[in-house]
N, C-alpha and C positions, 0 to 999 in steps of 0.2 A: 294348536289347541283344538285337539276334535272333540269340545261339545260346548256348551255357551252355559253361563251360570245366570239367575232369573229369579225374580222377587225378591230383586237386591233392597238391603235394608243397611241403614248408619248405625254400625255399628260402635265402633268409640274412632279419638283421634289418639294415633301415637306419634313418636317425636319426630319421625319425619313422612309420616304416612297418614292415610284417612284408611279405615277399615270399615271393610263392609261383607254383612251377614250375607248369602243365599243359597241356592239351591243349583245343585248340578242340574241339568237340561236330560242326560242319559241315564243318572242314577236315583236324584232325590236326594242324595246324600247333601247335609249342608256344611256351607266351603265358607271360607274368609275369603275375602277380597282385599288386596291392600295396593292403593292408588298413590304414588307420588304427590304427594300437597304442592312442594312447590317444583311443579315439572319445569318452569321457566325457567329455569337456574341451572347453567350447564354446570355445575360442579356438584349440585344435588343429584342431577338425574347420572351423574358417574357413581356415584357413591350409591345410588340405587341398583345400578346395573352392578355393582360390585358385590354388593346384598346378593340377589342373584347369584353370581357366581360361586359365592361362598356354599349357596343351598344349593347349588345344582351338581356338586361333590357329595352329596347323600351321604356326610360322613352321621357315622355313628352317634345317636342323642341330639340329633339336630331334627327341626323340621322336615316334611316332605314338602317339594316342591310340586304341585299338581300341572300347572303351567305357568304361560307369564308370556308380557309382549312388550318390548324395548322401545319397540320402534315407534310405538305410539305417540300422540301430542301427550296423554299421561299417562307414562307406563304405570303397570301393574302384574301382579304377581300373585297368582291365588296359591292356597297353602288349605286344609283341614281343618276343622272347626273342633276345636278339642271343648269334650263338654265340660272339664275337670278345672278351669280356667286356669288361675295363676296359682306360684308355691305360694306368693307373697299372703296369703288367705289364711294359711299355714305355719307362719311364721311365730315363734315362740310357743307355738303346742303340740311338737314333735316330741315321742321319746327320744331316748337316746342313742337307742337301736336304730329306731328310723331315721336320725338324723342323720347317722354313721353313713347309712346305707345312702342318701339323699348325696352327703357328700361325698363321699366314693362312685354315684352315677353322673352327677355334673362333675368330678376333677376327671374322669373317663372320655364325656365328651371333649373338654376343652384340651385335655392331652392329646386328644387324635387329632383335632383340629392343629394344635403345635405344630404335629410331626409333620403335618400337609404344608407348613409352612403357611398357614391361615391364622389369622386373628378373630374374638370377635369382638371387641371393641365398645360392648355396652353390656356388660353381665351382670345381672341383677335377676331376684325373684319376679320381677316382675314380665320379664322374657324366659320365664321356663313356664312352660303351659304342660298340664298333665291332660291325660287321655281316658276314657271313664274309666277304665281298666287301673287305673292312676302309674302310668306309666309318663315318664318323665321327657320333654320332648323342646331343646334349646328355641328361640326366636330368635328372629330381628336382628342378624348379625351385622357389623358394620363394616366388617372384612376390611379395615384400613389398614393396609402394611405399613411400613416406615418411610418408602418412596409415597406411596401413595397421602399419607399425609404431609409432607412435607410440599408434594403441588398443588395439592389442596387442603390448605391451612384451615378452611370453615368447618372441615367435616373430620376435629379429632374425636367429637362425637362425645357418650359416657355421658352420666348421670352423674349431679352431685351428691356427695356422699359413699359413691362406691368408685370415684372416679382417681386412681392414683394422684399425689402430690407431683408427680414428674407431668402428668398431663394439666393439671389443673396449673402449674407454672408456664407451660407452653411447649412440651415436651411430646412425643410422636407415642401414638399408640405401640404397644410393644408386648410380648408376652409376658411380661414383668409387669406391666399393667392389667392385663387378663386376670396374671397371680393375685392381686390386689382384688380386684372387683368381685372375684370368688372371694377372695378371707371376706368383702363387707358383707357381701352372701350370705354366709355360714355363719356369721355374726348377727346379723337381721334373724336368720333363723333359727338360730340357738335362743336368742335373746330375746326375742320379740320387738326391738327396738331398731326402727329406720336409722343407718349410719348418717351422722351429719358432717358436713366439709368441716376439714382440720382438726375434727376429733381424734383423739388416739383408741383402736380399737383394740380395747384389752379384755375381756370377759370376768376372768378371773379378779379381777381389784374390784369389781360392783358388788363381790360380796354376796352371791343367790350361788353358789354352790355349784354353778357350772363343771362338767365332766372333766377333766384338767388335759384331756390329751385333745378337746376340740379345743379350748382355751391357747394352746399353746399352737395349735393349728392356724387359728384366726391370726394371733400375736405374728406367727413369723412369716404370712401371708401377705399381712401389712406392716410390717417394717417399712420405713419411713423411704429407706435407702434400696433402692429397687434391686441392687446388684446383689443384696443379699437375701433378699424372698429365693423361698425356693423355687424349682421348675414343676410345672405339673404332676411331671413322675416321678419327682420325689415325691410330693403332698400323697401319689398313690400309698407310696412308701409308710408315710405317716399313719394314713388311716391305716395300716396293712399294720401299726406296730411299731414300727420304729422312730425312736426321738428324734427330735431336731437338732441335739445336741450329737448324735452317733453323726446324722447324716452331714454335719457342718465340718466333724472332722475326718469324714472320709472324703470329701469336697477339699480339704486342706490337702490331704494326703496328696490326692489326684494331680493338685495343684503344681504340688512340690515335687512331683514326678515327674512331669511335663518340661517344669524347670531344668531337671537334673538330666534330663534328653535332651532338651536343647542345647547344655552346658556341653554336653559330651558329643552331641552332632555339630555341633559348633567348634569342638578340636579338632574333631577327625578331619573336618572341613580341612580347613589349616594344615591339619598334619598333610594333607591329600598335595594341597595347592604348594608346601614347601617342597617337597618331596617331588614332586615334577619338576620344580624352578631348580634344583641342584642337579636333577638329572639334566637338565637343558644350561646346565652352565659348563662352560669348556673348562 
């Protein structure tokens, strides 16, 4: 870290951090600060250093990482002070235009994140902070993979209400859960309404006239049954045009493809392995 941040101020608490407001030491520019609450706890301070690692990938729509010290008795991580604060401010008074465009730059980051083989594990309005410029910019990732929760069962992490039904029964963070937490997302901000645990999030049945192609967006986001949410790059798909009923049954097709190759690499096998055994019998 070459320069020291000064005139640290309390700024809020989040779910697993204390944040704090100051000032670069070389630029003036003002930074977040965000300190481990409970450093005591070796399976928090992994899950913080795994935060870290997620951000220190500088993928696409995600925070920057300014610096950060592990080794600490309380690690910390400083990050930009976005003046624009949270979408969640935003929420239920977007057009439709902007919403489109909203959804199409967080389904972008959390696809890239996919492809890295990263998760983030707590997606909500309330960890996407904008920049004054109102540019769009992820938080507070939880980066828990599926090993990773599983050795550490404290930290599946998520918010209730945008928190998939497979995590809230005891189930490992997953991209299929990501998928979820974006539809509560999209839903909060189409809707103006905070999702609540065990609700069905449907847009379209409340009867306000909702756009039908976000309605149908949210709907199959959060399906109940994770294995049939879509994958990120299709939701790109969605917003780009395309139904969920084209893309379910070219998902069938794909399926039924794969079958009909295994069927037939699975003769040839055979054909291969009889076909040597007769040559080798006298």
């Amino acid at each position: 870290m070459n320069f020291k941040v000064v005139n640290l101020r309390m700024y809020r608490s989040g779910g697993n951090g204390d944040l704090y407001l100051g000032q670069r030491s070389d630029t003036g520019e003002w930074v977040v600060v965000k300190f481990l609450r409970e450093y005591h706890l070796e399976h928090c301070r992994k899950a913080f250093a795994r935060e870290v690692r997620v951000l220190q990938r500088k993928s696409r729509g995600m925070i920057q990482l300014l610096a950060w010290n592990l080794a600490l008795e309380r690690p910390f991580y400083v990050m930009p002070y976005l003046e624009g604060g949270s979408l969640s401010q935003h929420a239920g008074k977007l057009g439709v235009a902007q919403l489109r465009q909203v959804a199409e730059n967080l389904a972008g980051t959390l696809a890239t994140l996919h492809i890295a083989f990263d998760l983030h594990g707590d997606f909500k309005p309330d960890n996407v902070l904008l920049t004054k410029q109102g540019l769009l910019q992820v938080a507070d990732p939880l980066g828990n993979g599926t090993l990773f929760t599983i050795l550490f069962a404290e930290n599946r992490g998520g918010t209730p209400g945008y928190m998939a039904p497979e995590i809230i029964a005891g189930g490992t963070i997953s991209r299929a859960s990501d998928v979820y937490s974006y539809g509560a997302t999209i839903y909060h901000l189409l809707t103006g309404k905070i999702p609540q645990h065990g609700e069905r999030l449907d847009p379209a049945s409340e009867g306000y006239g909702y756009a039908p192609s976000m309605c149908e967006l949210v709907t199959a986001c959060c399906d109940p049954n994770a294995s049939i949410r879509p994958t990120m790059q299709e939701v790109l798909q969605m917003l780009h045009g395309k139904s969920w009923a084209s893309i379910q049954e070219s998902r069938k097709q794909r399926e039924e493809f794969v079958k009909a190759a295994c069927v037939v690499g699975g003769l040839v096998f055979l054909g291969t392995v009889l076909a040597k055994t007769l040559q080798a019998t006298p």
